[in-house]
N, C-alpha and C positions, 0 to 999 in steps of 0.2 A: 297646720304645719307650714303651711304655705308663707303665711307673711313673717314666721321667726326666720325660715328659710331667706326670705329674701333683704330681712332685717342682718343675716350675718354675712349673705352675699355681699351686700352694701357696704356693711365696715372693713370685712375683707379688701373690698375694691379701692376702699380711702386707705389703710395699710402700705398697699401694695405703692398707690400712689405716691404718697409717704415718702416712700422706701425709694421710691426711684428719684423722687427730687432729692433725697439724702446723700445718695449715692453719687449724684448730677457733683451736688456744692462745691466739695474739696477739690476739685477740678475746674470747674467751671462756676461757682458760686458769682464769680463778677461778670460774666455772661448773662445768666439766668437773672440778675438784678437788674443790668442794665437795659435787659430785651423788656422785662416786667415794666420800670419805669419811665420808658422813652415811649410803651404803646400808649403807657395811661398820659403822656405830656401832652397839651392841648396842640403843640408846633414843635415838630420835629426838626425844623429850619434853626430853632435854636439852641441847639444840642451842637456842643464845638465841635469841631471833627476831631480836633486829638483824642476826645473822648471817645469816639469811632475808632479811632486807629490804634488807641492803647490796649481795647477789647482783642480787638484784631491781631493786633500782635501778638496780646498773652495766646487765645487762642492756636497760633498757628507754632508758638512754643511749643505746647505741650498737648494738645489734641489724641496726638498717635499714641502716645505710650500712656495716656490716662486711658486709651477706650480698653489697651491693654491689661492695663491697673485692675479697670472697674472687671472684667470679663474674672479675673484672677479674684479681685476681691469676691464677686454674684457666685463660682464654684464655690469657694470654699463655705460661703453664707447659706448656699442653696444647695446640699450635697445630691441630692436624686435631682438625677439628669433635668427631668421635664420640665421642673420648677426652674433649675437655673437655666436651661437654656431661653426658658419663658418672661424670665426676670429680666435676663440680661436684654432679649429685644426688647424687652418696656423700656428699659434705659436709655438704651442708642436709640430708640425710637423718639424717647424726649428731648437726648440732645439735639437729633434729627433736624427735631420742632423748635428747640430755642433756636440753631445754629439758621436757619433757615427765617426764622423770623428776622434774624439779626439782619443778614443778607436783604433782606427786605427793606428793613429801617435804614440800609444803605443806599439802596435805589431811591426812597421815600426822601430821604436826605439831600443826595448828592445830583439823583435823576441817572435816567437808564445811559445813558450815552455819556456822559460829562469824563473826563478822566482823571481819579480821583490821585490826591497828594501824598498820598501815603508810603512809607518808605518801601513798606514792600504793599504788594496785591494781597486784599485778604483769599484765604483757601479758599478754592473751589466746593461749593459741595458736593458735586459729583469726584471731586477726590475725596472727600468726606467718606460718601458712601463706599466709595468703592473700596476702600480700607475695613469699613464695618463690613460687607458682603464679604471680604477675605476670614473675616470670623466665625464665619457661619458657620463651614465643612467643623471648624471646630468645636461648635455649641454642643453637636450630639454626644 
């Protein structure tokens, strides 16, 4: 029983995964592509910056009211509490990791100190978070 158990553990756990980069795309889908194919590029030096700052920008469009979106879309998907409040941290938790990656590929790019061209500053992540941590008291 042991290894069926953990043969449906496993598919369960790629599902799940699944499910939260599904969920990611229609929000962030040019996020999540452009963090994918800038890690795998040999020189991040030659990656344009417009291409930086147009992520960035969409980003900071619509961040807020997608984490909104997704929380409203994971209830209605997940109706007993534990699952969707379970779901919904996988999510914010991955966008967490792309948004955070990206932020990196910014430093990697531009360098820690430099002050970059962009029309506006890309968001903070700690204003990231601190928006998702406002979601919580609501999860239960």
């Amino acid at each position: 029983m042991g290894k069926e158990h953990d043969h449906w553990a496993e598919l369960l756990k790629d599902r799940v995964t699944d499910f939260l980069e599904e969920e990611l795309r229609p929000f962030f889908g040019g996020l999540m592509q452009f963090v994918k194919q800038s890690e795998a590029s040999s020189d991040v030096q030659k990656i344009e910056a417009s291409d930086f700052e147009k992520i960035s920008n969409d980003f900071a469009a619509k961040w807020s009211k997608a984490i909104v979106t997704i929380k409203q879309d994971v209830s209605t998907a997940f109706t007993k509490p534990d699952n969707s409040s379970n779901i919904l941290q996988g999510v914010l938790a991955k966008l967490l990791s792309y948004y955070s990656r990206f932020l990196a590929l910014i430093e990697r790019r531009f360098g820690r100190t430099s002050r970059l061209s962009f029309k506006e500053d890309p968001i903070g992540l700690e204003n990231v978070k601190f928006e998702i941590r406002k979601l919580r008291p609501q999860l239960q």
